[in-house]
C-alpha positions as CSV (number, residue, x, y, z in Angstrom):
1,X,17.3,1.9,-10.0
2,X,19.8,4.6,-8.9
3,X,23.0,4.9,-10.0
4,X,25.6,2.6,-7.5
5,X,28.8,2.5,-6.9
6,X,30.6,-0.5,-6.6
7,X,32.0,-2.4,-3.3
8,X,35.8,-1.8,-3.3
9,X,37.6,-3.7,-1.0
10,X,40.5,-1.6,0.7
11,X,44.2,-3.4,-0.9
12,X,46.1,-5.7,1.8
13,X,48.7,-3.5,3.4
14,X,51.8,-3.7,2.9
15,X,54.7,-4.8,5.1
16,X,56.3,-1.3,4.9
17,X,52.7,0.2,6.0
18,X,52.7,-2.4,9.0
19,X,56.0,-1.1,10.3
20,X,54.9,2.0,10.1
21,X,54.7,4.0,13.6
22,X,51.2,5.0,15.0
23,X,51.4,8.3,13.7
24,X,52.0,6.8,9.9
25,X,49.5,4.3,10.5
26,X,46.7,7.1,11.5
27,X,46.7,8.6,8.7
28,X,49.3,11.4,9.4
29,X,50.9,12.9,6.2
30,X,54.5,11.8,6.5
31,X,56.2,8.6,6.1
32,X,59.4,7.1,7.7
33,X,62.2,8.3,6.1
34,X,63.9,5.9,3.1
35,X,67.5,4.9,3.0
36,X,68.1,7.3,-0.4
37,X,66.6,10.2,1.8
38,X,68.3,9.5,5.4
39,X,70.7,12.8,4.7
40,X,68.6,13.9,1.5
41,X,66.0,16.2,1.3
42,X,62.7,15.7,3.4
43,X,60.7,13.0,2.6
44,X,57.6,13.3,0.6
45,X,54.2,12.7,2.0
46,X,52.1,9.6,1.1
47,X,49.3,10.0,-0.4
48,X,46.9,7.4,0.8
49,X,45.2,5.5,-1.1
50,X,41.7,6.6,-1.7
51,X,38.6,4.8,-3.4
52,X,37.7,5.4,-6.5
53,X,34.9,7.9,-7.4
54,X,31.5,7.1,-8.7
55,X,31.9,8.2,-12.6
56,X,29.0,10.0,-14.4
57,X,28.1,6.8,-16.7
58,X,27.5,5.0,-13.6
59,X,23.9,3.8,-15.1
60,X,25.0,0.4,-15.7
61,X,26.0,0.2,-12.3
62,X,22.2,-2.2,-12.0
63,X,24.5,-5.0,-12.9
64,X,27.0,-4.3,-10.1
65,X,24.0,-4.3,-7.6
66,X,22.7,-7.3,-8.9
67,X,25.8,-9.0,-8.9
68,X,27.8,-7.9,-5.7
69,X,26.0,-6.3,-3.2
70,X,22.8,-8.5,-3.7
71,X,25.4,-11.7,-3.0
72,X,26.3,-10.2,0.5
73,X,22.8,-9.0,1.2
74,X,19.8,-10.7,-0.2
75,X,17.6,-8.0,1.3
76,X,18.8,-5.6,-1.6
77,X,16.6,-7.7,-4.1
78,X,14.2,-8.8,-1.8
79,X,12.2,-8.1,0.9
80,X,12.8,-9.7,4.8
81,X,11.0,-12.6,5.1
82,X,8.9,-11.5,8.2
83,X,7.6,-8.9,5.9
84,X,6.4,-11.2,2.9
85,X,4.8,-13.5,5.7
86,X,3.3,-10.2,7.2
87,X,1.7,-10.1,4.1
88,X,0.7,-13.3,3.7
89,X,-1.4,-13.5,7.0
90,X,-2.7,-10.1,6.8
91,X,-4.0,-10.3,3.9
92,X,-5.8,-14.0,4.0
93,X,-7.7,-12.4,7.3
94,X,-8.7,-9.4,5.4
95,X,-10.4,-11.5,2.9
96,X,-11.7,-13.8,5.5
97,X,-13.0,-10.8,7.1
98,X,-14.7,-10.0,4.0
99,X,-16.6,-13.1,3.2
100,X,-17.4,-13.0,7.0
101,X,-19.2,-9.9,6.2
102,X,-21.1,-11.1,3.2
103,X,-22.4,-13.9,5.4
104,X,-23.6,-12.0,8.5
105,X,-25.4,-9.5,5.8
106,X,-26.7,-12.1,3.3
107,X,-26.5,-15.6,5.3
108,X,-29.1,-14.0,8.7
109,X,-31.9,-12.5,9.1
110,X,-30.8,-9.4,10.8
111,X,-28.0,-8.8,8.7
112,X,-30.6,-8.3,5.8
113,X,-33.1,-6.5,7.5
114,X,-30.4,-3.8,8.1
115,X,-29.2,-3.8,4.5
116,X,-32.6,-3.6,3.6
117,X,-33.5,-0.8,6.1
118,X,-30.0,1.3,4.9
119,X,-30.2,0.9,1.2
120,X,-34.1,2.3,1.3
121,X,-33.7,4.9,3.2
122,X,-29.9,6.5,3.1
123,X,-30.2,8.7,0.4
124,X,-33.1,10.7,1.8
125,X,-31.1,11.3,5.7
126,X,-27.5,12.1,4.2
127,X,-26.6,15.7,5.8
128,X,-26.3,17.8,3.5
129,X,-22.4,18.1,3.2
130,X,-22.6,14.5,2.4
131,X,-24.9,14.6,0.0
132,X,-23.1,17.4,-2.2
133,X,-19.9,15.3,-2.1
134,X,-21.6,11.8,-3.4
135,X,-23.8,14.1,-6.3
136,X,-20.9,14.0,-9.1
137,X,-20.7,9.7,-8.9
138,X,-24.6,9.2,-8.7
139,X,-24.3,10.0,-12.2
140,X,-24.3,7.1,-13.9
141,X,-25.5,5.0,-17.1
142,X,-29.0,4.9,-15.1
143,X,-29.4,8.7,-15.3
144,X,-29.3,10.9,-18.8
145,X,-28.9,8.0,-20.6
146,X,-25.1,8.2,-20.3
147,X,-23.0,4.9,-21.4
148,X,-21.2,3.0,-19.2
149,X,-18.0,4.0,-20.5
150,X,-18.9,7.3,-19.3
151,X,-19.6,6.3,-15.7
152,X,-17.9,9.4,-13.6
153,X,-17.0,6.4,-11.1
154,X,-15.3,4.4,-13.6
155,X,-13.7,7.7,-15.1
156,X,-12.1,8.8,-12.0
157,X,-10.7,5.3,-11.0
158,X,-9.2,4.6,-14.4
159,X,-7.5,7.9,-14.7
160,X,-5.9,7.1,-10.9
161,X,-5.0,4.0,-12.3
162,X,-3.4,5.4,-15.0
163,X,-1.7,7.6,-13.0
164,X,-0.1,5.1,-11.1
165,X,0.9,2.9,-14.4
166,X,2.7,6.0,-15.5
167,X,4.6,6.3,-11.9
168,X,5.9,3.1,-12.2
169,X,7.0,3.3,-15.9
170,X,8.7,6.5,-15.4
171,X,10.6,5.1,-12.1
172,X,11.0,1.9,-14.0
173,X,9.2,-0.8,-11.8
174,X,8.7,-3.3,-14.1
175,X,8.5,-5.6,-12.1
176,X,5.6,-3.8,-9.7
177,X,4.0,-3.1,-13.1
178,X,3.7,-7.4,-13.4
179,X,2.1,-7.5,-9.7
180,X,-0.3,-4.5,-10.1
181,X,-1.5,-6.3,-13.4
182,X,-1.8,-9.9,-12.1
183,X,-3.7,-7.8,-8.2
184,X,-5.8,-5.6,-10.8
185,X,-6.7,-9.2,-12.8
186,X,-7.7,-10.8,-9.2
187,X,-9.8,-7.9,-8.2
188,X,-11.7,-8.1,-11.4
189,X,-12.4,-11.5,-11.7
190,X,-13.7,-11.0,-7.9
191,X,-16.6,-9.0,-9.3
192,X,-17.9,-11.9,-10.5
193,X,-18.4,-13.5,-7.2
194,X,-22.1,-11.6,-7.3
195,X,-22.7,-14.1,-9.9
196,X,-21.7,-17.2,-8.0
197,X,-22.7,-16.8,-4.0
198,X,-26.3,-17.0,-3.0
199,X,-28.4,-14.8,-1.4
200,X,-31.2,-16.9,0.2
201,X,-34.9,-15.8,0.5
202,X,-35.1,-14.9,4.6
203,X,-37.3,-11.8,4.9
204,X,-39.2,-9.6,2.4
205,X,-37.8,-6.8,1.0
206,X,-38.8,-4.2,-1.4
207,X,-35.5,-4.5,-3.3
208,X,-34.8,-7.5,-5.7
209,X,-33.7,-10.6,-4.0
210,X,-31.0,-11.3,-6.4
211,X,-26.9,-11.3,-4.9
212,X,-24.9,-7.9,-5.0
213,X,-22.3,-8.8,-3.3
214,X,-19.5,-7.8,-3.9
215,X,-19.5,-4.2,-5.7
216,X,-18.1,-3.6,-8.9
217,X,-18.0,0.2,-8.8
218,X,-16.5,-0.4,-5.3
219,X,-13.6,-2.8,-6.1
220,X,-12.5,-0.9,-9.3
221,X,-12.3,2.5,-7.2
222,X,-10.5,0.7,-4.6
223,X,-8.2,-1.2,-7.1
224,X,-7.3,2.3,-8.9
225,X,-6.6,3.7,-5.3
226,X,-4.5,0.4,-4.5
227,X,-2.2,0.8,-7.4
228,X,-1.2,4.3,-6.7
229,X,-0.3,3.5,-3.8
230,X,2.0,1.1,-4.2
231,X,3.3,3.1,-7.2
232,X,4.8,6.4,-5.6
233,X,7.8,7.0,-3.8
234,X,8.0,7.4,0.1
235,X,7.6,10.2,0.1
236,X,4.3,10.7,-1.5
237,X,3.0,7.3,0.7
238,X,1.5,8.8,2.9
239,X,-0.5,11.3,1.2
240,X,-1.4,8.8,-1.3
241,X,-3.0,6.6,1.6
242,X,-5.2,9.2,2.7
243,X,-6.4,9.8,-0.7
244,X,-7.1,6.5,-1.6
245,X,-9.2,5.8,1.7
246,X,-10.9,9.2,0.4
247,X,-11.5,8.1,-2.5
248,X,-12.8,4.7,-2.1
249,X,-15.2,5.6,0.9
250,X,-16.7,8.2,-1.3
251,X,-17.8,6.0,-4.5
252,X,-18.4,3.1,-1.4
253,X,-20.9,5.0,0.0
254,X,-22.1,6.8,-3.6
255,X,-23.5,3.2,-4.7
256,X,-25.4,2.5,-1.3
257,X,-27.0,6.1,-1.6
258,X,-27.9,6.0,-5.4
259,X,-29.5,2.1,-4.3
260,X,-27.2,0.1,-6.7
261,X,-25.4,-1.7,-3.6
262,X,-25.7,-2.5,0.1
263,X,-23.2,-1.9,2.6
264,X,-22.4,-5.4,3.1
265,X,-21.3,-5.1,-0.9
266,X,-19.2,-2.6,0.1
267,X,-17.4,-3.7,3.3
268,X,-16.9,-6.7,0.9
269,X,-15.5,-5.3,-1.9
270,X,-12.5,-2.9,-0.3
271,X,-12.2,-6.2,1.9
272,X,-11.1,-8.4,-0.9
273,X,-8.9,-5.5,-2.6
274,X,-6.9,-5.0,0.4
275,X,-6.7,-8.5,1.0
276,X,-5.6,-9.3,-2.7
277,X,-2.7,-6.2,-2.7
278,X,-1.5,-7.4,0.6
279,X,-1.1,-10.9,-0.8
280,X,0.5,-9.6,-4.1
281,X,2.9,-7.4,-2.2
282,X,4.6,-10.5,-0.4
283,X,5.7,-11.1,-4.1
284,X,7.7,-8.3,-4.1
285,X,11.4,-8.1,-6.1
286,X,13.9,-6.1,-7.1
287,X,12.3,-3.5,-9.6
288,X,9.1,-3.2,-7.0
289,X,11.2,-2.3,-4.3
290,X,12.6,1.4,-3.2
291,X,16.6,2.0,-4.5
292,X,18.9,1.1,-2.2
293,X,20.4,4.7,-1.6
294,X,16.8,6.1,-0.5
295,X,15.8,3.4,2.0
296,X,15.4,5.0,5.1
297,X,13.1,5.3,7.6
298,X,9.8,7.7,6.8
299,X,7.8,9.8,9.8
300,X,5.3,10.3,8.0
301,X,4.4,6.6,7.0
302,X,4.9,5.7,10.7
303,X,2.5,8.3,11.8
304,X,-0.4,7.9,9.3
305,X,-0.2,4.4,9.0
306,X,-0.4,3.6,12.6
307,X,-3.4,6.1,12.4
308,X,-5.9,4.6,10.2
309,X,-4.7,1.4,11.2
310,X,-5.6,2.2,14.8
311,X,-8.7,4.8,14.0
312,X,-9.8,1.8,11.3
313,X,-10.0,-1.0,14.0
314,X,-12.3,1.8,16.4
315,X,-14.5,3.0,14.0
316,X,-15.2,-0.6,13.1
317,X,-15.3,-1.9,16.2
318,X,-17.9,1.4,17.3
319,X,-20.0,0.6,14.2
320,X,-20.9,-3.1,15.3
321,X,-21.4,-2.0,18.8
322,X,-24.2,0.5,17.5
323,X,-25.4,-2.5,15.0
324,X,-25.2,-4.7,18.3
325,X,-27.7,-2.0,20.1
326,X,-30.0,-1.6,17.2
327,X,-30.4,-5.4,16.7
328,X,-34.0,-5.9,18.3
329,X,-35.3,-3.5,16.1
330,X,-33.9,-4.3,12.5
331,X,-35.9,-7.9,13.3
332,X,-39.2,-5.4,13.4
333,X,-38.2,-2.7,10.7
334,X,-38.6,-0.5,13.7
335,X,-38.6,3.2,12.9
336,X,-36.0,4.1,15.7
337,X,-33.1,1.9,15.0
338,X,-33.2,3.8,11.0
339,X,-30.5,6.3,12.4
340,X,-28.3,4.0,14.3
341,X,-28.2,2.2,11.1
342,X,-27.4,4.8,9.4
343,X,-24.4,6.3,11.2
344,X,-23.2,3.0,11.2
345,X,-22.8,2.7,7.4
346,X,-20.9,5.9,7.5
347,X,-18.4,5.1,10.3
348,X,-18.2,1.1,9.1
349,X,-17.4,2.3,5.5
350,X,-14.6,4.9,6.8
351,X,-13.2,2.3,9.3
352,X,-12.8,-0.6,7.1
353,X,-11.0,2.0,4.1
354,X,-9.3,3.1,7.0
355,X,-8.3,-0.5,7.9
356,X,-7.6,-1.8,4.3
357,X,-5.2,0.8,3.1
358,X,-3.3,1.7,6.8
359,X,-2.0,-1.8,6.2
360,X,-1.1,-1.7,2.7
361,X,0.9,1.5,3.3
362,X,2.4,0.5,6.2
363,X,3.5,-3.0,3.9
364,X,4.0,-1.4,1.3
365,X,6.9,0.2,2.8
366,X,8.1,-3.0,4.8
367,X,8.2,-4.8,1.5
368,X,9.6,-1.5,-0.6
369,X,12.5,-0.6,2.0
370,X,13.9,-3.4,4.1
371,X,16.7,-2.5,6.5
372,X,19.7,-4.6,5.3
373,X,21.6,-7.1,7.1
374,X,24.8,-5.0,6.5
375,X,23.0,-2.0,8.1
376,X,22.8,-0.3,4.9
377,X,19.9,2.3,5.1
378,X,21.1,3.8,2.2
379,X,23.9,3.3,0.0
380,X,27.2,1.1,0.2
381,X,29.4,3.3,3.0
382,X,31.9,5.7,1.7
383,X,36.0,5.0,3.0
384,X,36.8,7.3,5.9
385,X,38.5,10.1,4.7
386,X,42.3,10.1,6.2
């Protein structure tokens, strides 16, 4: 927390001040003349009273906030309530969105015959762009006989994990650090959902018939990302958003091109993390939240987050109408409907990161920098000067 400086009320004035004439009372530099001074010298000016300054040791000044601002405005150590149940409803949709997904792509016929017809045949019809971005995270513990440990997806994600621990211990957020540990707990015990749903036998397939759903490699990326977002400053919130999206759509569609994972794992996995840091952020306290002097309003949040929140919902809405059209021919295997499937699976995977992290940065900063009910963007209001 920043340094604050006290509320001090202005004194009661006095009875001398109230007969005072406009002029006096304005601040103007002279007062009425006193009974020793009537036939004296002139009078000397009153100093008005002034409040006092903020003094350099001012750290301890957390107290003070806690203390006596907090008491006249909650919203200093907590955010509004709209915001928390903003949250709340979000993010139980996104993870009803997510097991929705897992049942149209595991629970019907059609919705395996297209995970079946992507995961078989995406590698080989990747342009060739694509293709050189996915090559450094389809190196994995299958190929060169590396360990796990040195997974370049599980690398990269814990290093931008890291990163973020180390933003929040450095801006002391103790209290974020709690929620990102209890939202990075959630996520991984959600990996273990593959274990526990079924995936029933509806149509042959040349890949095993055994559940994938959800994606490990997909919810750790996207629970790295996650955390630094809600880790950095506003000003970085933005830029933070875009590279978690990024990041996340790369390893997402990395797993369905090296065959470890359909896209229905996928859509499923940065699903449940969104849905899970949404729910965690309506949790939000004092030490999570933005400093009270540097709560204002951010452009570039506004504009980015009502961009991928908006561009999320097309792309997603685009990719099921070209599922929609290519429906009579997943039943078949049919050759044609291959590269509608395809391009679906791109634009799907960038709509739903999209989606998922346009709405935790735009709650993020609902739940990080609350207006106050005092009308405090930033700090307590200096006295007018006189």
């Amino acid at each position: 927390m920043t340094d604050k400086t006290p509320i001090v009320r202005d004194p009661k004035p006095s009875v001398n001040m109230l007969q005072q004439p406009p002029a006096a009372q304005s601040g103007a530099s002279f007062a009425p003349l006193r009974e020793t001074d009537a036939f004296g010298a002139p009078p000397e000016p009153v100093r008005p009273a002034t409040m006092p300054s903020a003094s350099p040791a001012a750290g301890s000044a957390t107290d003070d906030l806690e203390r006596g601002l907090a008491r006249l405005d909650p919203l200093t150590v907590r955010p509004r309530t709209s915001s928390r149940v903003l949250c709340v409803v979000f993010g139980l949709l996104l993870i009803a969105a997510a097991f929705g997904a897992w049942w149209l792509g595991v629970r019907t016929e059609t919705g395996q015959s297209y995970d079946e017809l992507v995961i078989t045949g995406f590698a080989d019809n990747l342009p060739g762009w694509l293709t050189f971005l996915l090559e450094p995270f389809l190196i994995s513990d299958h190929y060169l006989g590396l360990p796990v440990a040195l997974n370049p997806t599980i690398i990269a994600s814990l290093l931008i994990g890291l990163s973020g621990l180390v933003v929040m211990i450095a801006r002391k957020r103790w209290w974020l650090i709690g929620q990102s540990a209890v939202f990075a707990a959630l996520c991984y015990a959600a990996t273990y959902l593959k274990d526990v749903l079924p995936r029933p036998y509806l149509i042959n397939t040349a890949t095993p018939h055994a559940n994938s759903a959800p994606s490990g490699h997909a919810i750790l990326a996207a629970t790295a990302a996650m955390i630094l977002l809600v880790a950095v400053p506003r000003t970085w919130r933005a830029v933070c958003a875009l590279f978690a999206a990024f990041f996340s759509v790369v390893i997402g569609m990395s797993v369905i091109a090296g065959g470890w994972h359909r896209p229905t794992d996928v859509a499923m996995s940065l699903l449940i993390v969104g849905g899970l840091a949404l729910v965690a952020l309506a949790f939000t306290r004092t030490s999570g939240m933005d400093d009270p002097g540097r709560r204002v309003s951010s452009v570039s949040v506004q504009i980015v987050g009502t961009v991928m929140i908006t561009g999320g919902l097309l792309a997603c809405a685009y990719a099921a109408y070209v599922i929609w059209q290519i429906a009579p021919g997943l039943a078949v295997s049919a050759a044609w409907s291959a590269a509608g499937a395809y391009l679906s699976v791109i634009v799907g995977v960038n709509g739903v990161a999209a989606l998922v992290f346009g709405l935790a940065l735009a709650l993020r900063h609902l739940t990080a920098a609350p207006l106050t009910k005092l009308g405090l963007v930033g700090a307590p209001p200096a006295p007018p000067r006189r």
